[in-house]
N, C-alpha and C positions, 0 to 999 in steps of 0.2 A: 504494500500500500504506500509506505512512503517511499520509494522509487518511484512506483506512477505520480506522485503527486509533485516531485523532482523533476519527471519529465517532464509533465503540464507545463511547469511555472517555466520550465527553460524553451517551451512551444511561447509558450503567452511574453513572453520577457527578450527580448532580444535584440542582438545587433546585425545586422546583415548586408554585403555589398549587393543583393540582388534587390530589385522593383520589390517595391512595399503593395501588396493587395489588403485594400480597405477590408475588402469581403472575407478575407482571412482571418483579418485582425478578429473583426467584430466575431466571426462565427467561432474564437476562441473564448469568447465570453458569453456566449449566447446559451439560455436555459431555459428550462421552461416555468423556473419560479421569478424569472426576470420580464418582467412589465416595462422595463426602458433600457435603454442601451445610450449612449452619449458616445460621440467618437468627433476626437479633433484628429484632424490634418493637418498638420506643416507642408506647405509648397515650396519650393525656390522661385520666388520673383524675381522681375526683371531690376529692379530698384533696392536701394536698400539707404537710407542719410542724405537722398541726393545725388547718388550716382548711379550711374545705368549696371547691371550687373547681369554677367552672359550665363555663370555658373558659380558654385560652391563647390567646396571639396571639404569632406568631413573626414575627419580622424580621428584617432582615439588612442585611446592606453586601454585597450581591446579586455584585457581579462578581467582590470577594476571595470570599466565602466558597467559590463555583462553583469558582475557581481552588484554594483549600485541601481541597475536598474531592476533588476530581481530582488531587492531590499527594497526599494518605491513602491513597488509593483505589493508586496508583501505587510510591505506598511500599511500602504491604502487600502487595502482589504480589511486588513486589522481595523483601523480607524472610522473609513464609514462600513454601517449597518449592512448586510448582505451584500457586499461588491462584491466582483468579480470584473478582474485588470487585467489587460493585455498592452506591450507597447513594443512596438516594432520600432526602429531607429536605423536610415541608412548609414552606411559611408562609401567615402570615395567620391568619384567624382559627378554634378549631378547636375544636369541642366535647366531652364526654366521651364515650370511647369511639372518636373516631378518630385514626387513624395521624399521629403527627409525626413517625416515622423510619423507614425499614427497611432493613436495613446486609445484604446476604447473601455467604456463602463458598464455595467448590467449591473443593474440592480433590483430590487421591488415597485419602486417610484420615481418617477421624473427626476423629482430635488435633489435625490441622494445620487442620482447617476450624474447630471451635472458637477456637484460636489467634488466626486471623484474623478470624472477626468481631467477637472479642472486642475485637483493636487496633482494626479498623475505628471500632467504637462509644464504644470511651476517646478517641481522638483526635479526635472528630467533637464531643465533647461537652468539649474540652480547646482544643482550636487554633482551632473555626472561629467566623467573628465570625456568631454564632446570638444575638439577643435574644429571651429566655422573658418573658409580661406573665402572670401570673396573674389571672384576675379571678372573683371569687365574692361573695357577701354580704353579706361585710367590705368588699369594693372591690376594688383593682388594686394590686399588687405586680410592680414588678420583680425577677425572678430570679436570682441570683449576680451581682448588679451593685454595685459598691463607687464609690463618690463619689469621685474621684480627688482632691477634696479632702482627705476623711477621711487616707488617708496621710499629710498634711503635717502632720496633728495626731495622728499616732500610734492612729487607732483604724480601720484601712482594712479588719481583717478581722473574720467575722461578722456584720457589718449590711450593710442596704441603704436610700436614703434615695431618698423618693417626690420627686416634682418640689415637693413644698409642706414639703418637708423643710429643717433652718439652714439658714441659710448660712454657712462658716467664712472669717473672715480670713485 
């Protein structure tokens, strides 16, 4: 029993270079004491601050991030009332218009399935070690990445510095 229930959460829980199916996600959550289902998408837009942007490329620290999203995933079950969580999460490289996430909920009622895809998708995009590269016209940008330098000189938050960016003493 607890094998199968290892396996599930590693079906429901996941990182994957291959197209993300919505229809997947959700039919891992899907039950028959579940009255709602709630399912966000993440797409790759064209835009992102102002700049036109052609693709992303996502990366990871592959074996924490799998174990943190199966900890989210495991949480929010815990937390709201009958959930049942799935999050699928690509990587690599990904153009406009496809799937980089899709987080889904079941639960008994509406409220509580909202509730939880909503934590699902804050914590996914808060806790897990996910690297966003934007790339478009202008070039390539790393996404919410702070120089851990920068801290030591007091300006860590707001910017992001490219790999041809100072160097601070």
């Amino acid at each position: 029993m607890i094998a199968a229930m290892t396996d599930d959460l590693a079906a429901r829980a996941r990182l994957t270079h291959e197209p993300i199916s919505i229809e997947v996600v959700s039919a891992l959550v899907s039950r028959a004491s579940a009255g709602a289902i709630d399912v966000f998408v993440g797409v790759v837009r064209d835009h992102a601050e102002g700049r036109s942007v052609s693709s992303l490329e996502y990366s990871a620290y592959e074996s924490m991030a799998q174990k943190e999203i199966a900890r989210i995933v495991t949480e929010v079950e815990a937390r709201v009332p009958g959930a049942r969580c799935a999050v699928h999460h690509r990587l690599g490289l990904l153009k406009v218009g496809e799937l980089a996430v899709v987080c889904a909920a079941s639960t008994p009622h509406r409220g509580e399935a909202f509730v939880a895809c909503r934590a699902l998708i804050e914590a996914i995009k808060h806790d897990v070690p996910i690297w966003k590269r934007e790339r478009g016209p202008d070039g390539e940008a790393w996404v919410g990445w702070v120089d851990a330098r920068c801290a030591r000189v007091g300006h860590g938050e707001g910017h992001a510095h490219g790999g041809d960016g100072p160097a601070h003493e």
